[in-house]
C-alpha positions in Angstrom: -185.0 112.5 78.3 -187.4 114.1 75.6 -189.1 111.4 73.9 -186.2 110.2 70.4 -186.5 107.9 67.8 -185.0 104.3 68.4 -183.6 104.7 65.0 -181.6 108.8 65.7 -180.6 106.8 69.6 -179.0 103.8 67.3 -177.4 106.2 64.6 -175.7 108.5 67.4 -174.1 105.5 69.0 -172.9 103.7 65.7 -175.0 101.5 65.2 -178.3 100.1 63.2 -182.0 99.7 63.6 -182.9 101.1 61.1 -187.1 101.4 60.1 -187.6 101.7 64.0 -190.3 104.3 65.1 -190.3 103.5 68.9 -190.1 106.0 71.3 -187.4 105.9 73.4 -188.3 108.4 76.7 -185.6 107.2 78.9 -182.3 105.4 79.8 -181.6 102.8 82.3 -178.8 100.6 83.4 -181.1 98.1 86.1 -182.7 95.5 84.1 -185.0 95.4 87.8 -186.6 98.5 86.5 -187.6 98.2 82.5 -190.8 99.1 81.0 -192.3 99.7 78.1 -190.2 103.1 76.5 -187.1 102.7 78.0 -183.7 102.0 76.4 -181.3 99.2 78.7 -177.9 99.6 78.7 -176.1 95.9 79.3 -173.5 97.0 81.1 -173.3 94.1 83.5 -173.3 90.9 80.4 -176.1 88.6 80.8 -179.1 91.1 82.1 -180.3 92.2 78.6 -182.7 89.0 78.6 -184.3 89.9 81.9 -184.8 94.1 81.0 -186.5 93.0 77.8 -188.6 90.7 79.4 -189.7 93.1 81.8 -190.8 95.1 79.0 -187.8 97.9 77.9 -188.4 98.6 74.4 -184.9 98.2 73.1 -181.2 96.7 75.0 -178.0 98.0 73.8 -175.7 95.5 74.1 -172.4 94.0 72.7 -174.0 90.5 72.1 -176.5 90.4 69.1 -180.1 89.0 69.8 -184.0 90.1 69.4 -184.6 93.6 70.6 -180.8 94.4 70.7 -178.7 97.1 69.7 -175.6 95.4 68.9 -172.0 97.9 70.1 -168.4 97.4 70.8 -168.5 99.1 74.3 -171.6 99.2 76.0 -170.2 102.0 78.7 -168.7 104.0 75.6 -172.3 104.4 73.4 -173.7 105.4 76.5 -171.5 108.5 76.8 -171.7 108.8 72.9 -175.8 109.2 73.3 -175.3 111.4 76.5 -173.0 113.9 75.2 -175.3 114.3 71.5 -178.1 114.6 73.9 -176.5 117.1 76.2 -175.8 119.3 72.8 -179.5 119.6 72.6 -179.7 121.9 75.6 -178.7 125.3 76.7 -179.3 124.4 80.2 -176.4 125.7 83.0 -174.2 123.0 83.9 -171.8 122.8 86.6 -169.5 119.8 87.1 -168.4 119.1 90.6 -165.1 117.2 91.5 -162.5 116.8 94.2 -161.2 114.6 97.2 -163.6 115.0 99.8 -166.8 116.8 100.1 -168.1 115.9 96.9 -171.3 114.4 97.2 -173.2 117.1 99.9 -171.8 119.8 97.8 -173.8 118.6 94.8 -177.0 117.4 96.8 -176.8 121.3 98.4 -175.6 123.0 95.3 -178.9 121.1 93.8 -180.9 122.4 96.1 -179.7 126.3 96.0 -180.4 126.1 91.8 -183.4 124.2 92.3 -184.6 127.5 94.0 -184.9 129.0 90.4 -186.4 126.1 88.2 -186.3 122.3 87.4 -182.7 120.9 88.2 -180.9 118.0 87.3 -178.9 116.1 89.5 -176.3 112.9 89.6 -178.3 110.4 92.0 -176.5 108.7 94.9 -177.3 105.5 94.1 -175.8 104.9 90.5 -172.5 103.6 89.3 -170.5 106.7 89.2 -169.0 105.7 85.6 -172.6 105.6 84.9 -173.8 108.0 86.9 -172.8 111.5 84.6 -174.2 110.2 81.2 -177.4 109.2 83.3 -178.1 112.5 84.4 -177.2 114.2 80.8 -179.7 111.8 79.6 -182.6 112.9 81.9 -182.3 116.6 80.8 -185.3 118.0 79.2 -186.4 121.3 77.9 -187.9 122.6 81.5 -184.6 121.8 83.2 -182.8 125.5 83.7 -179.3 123.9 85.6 -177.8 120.2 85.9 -175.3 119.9 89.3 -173.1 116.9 88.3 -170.9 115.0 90.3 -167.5 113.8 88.9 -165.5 111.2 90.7 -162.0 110.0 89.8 -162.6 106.5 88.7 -158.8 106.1 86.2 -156.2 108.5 85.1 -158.4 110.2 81.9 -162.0 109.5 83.2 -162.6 113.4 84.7 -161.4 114.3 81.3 -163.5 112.2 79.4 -167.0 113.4 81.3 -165.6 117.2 80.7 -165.7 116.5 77.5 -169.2 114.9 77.4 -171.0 117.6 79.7 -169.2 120.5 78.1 -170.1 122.4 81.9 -171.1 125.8 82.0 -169.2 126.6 85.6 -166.6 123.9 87.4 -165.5 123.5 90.9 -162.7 121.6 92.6 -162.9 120.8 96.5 -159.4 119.6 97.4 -156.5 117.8 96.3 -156.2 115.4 98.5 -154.5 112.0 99.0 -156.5 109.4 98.2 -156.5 107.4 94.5 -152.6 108.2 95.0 -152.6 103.8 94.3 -153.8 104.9 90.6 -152.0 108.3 90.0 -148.6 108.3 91.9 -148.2 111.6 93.2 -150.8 114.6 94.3 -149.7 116.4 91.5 -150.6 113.8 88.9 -154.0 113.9 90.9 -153.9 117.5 90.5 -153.7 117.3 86.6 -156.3 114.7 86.7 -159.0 117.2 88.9 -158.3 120.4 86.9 -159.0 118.4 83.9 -162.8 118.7 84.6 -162.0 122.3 82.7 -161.2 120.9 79.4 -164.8 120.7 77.9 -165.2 124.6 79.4 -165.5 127.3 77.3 -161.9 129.4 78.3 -164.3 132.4 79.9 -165.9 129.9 81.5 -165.3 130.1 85.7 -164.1 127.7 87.6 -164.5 127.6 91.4 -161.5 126.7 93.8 -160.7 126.1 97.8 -158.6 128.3 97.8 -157.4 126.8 101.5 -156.1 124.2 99.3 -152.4 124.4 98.2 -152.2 122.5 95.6 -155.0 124.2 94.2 -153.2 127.4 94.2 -151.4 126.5 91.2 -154.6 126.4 89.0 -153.8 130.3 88.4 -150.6 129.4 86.6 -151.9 126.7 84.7 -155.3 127.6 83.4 -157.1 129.9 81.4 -160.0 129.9 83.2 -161.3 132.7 85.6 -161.2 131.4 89.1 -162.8 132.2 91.5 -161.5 131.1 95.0 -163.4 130.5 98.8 -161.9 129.8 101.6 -161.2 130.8 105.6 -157.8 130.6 105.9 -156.2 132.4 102.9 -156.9 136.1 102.9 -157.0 136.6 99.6 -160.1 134.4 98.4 -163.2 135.7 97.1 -165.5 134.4 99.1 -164.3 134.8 102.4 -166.2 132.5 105.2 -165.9 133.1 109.5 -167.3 130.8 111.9 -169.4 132.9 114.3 -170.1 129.6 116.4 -170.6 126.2 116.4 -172.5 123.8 118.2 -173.7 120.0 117.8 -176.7 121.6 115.6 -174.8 123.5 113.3 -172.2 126.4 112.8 -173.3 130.4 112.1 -171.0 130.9 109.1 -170.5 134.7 107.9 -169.7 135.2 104.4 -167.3 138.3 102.7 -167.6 138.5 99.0 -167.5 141.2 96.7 -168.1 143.7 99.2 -170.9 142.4 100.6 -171.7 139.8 103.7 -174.3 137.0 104.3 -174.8 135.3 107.3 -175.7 131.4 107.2 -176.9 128.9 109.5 -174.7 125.6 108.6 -176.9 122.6 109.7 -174.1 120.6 110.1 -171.3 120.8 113.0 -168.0 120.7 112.0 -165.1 122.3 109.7 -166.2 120.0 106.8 -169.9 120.7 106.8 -168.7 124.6 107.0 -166.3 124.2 103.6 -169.5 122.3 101.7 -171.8 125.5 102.6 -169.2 128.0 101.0 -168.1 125.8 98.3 -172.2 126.2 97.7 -172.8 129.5 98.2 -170.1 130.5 96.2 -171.7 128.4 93.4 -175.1 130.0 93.8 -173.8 133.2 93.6 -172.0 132.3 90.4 -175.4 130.9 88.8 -176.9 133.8 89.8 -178.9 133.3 92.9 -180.0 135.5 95.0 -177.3 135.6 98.3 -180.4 135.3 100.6 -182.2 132.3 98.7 -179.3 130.7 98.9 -178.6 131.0 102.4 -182.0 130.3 103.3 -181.6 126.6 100.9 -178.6 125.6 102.9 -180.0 126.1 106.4 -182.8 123.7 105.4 -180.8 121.6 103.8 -180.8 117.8 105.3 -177.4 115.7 105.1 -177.3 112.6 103.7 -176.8 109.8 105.8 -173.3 108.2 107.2 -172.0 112.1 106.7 -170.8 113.2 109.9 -174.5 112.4 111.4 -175.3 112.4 115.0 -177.2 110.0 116.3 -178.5 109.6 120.1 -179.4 105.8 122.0 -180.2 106.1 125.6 -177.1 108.3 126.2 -175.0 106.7 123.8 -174.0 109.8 121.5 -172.9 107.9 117.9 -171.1 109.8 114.9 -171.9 108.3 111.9 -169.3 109.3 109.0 -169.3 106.2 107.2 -169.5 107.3 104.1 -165.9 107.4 102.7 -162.3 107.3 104.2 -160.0 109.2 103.4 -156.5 110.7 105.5 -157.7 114.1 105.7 -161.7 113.1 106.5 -160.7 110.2 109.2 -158.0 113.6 111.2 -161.2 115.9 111.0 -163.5 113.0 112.1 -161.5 112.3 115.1 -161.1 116.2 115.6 -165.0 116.1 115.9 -164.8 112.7 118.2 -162.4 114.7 120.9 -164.6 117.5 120.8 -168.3 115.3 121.9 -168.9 115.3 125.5 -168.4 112.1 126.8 -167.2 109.7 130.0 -165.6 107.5 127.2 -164.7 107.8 123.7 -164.5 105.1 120.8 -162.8 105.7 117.3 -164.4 102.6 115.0 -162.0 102.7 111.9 -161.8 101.4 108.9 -159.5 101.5 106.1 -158.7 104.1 103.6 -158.7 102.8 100.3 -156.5 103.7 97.5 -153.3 105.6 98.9 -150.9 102.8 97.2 -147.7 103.1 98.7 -148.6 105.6 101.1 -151.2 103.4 102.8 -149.0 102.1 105.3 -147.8 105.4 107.1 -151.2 107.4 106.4 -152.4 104.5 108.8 -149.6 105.0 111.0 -150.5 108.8 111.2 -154.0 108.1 111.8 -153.1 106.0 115.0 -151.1 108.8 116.3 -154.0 111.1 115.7 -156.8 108.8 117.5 -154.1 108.8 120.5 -153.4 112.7 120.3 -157.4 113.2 119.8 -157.9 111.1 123.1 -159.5 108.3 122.1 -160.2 106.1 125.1 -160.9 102.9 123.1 -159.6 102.6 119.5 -161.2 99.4 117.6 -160.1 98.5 113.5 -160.8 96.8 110.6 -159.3 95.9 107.4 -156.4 95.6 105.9 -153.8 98.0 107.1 -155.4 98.1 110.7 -152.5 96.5 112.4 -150.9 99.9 111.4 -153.0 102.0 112.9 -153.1 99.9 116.3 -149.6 99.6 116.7 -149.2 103.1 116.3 -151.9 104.4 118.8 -150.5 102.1 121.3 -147.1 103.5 120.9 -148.4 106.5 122.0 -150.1 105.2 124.7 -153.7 106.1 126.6 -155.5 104.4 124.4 -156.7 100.8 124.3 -156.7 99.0 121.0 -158.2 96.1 119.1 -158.1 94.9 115.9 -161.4 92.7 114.4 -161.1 90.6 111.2 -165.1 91.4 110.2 -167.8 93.7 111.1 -169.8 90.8 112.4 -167.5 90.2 115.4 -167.1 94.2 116.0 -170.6 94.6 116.1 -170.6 91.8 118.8 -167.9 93.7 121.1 -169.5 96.7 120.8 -173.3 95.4 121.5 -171.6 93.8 124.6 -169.4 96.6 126.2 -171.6 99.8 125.6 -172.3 102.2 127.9 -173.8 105.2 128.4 -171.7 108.6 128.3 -170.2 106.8 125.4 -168.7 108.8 122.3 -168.7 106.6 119.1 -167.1 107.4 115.9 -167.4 105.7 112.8 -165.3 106.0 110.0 -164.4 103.7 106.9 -164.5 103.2 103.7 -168.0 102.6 101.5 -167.4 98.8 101.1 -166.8 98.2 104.9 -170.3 99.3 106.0 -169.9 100.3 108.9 -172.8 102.3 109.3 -174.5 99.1 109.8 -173.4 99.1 113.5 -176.1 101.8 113.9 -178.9 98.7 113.8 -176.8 96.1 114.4 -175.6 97.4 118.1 -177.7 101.1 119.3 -180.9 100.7 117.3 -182.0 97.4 117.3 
């Protein structure tokens, strides 16, 4: 944030203090990390005390006291000062949303612009409600692109953050079938995902899977150009071929515009493969050069819990614990069948959010652990018994169900071997990426 008046911050957000010449140079929303400059926003009630003792120059807050900025919604005047802020700047903004593939897309997207100049970025570790306005806040006048994350948190949200970033360039992942518990039906999530457009400019481009069929119907819809990547479909723009593949990585070809670019993927698996083209597709867009951009995204390093591979004394562990979704966990166990092993283990949690649907997209993952040849399939959470029952319909497989990670960590410390296979797969909240330490690397 370029260093602004207390005073202008107040006025843009509604409210008073009014006479007040200090400098505001940043935003926070962790009372653990105020200092002298910074601006706290209270959005959990009760921490304005502790930033302002720590030293932040100023708390917004809906509860009047010294050093406060008194609001009706703290969350709201954020995005109030975020989007006047982001009107400041010319910088090239491009909003990312989607059902899966989100997060490595941004964090490799970042790294391609980054190539050209300063960047912005959404950080990992923030709210994502807070997470947009944040990064809108930290632009300043060096910055030359922002990569910004958009996740579906209610019906209106993606909307809303369109609105406030006003992005230069969009792009849409999938449509897939999680949050159907909040939106009903995958084409209400549909409306909700190309709604990232309306703060676009209509010439401004918007970047599609074009593998993705509900995606298709963006042509019909919007005014937008789009531009479309893909392997499957034959018609996309951006055209990707996998030349091989290996536990290290895929050689990915590229066919766009009449031209080809080769790329070393450094991670295995259809999903790390989508995430490159989705990103070189973006570069291109912003107008990087087809070979910086390949060269970014072969030294690009994965975030951890995303479909990493981790070796312990000939214990081979996959680690995509990140998220959960229906069409993540069939790829995951897709990537399980495919790991040389004597035995193979599918740890699974649940997949959040698919309201009515949860009970059968369970069901179907059971089936698929089964079909996938998992030799050992171990669950937790709530629709678990689901997933079991089904896998041992099939038959092959052995199954247990745990109530906590505490006791799953126990069975698994106790029965590993070596020449095992280990997948795990769950939800954020479930943690169970914490098996790494708690059972191999301890």
């Amino acid at each position: 944030m370029e260093k602004i008046q207390l005073a202008k911050i107040a006025s843009v957000m509604g409210a008073d203090a009014s006479g007040s010449d200090i400098l505001i140079d940043k935003a926070i929303i962790s009372p653990d990390k105020a200092y002298p400059g910074c601006l706290y926003f209270e959005l959990q009630p009760g921490t304005a005390a502790n930033a302002l003792a720590l030293g932040a120059s100023a708390a917004v807050s809906t509860q009047p006291g010294p050093g406060r900025i008194v609001v009706p919604d703290v969350m709201k005047a954020l995005d109030q000062l975020a989007g006047w802020h982001r009107s400041l700047f010319h910088t090239w903004i491009i909003g990312i949303t989607g059902s899966v593939g989100k997060t490595t897309i941004k964090e490799m997207t970042h790294s391609i612009l980054a190539s050209d100049g300063p960047a912005v970025k959404t950080y990992r570790d923030i709210d994502k409600e807070a997470g947009l306005p944040l990064a809108l806040l930290d632009l300043s006048w060096e910055d030359k692109s922002a990569v910004l994350e958009v996740g579906f948190g209610r019906p209106g949200n993606i909307a809303e953050m369109s609105r406030i970033m006003r992005p230069s360039a969009a792009l849409i992942t999938a449509i897939g079938t999680n949050h159907l518990e909040q939106c009903g039906s995958r084409e209400a999530l549909l409306e909700e995902k190309l709604a990232i457009t309306g703060g676009m400019n209509p010439s401004a481009p918007l970047i599609i899977n074009g593998d993705d069929d509900m995606l298709q119907r963006a042509y019909e819809i919007l005014p937008q150009e789009i531009i479309s990547y893909g392997m499957e479909n034959p018609d996309v723009d951006f055209k990707g071929r996998v030349l091989s593949e290996s536990l290290q990585g895929s050689e990915l070809e590229v066919s766009y515009y009449g031209r080809k670019q080769q790329i070393r993927v450094p991670k295995w698996g259809r999903a790390g493969v989508y995430n490159a083209l989705a990103s070189f597709t973006a570069g291109i867009i912003a107008g990087i050069e087809p070979e910086t951009a390949a060269a970014r995204i072969a030294s690009f390093t994965p975030a951890p819990h995303r479909q990493s591979i981790l070796q312990f004394g000939g214990i081979t562990v996959l680690d995509d614990s990140c998220s959960a979704n229906p069409e993540s966990v069939r790829e995951a166990l897709r990537l399980l069948s495919m790991l040389p092993a004597r035995r193979r283990i599918a740890v699974l949690g649940e997949m959040p959010d698919l309201g009515a649907s949860s009970e059968n997209a369970h069901r179907a993952i059971g089936r698929r652990a089964a079909q996938c040849g998992a030799d050992l399939l171990l669950c937790i959470g709530e629709h678990a018994s689901f997933t079991v029952e089904e896998a041992s319909r099939m038959g092959g497989v052995r199954t247990l169900v745990f109530s906590d990670i505490a006791s799953l960590a126990t069975y698994l410390a106790n029965d590993k071997r070596a020449g095992d296979a280990v997948l795990l797969k769950g939800s954020k909240q479930q943690k169970l990426g914490d098996l790494v330490s708690m059972v191999w690397n301890r």
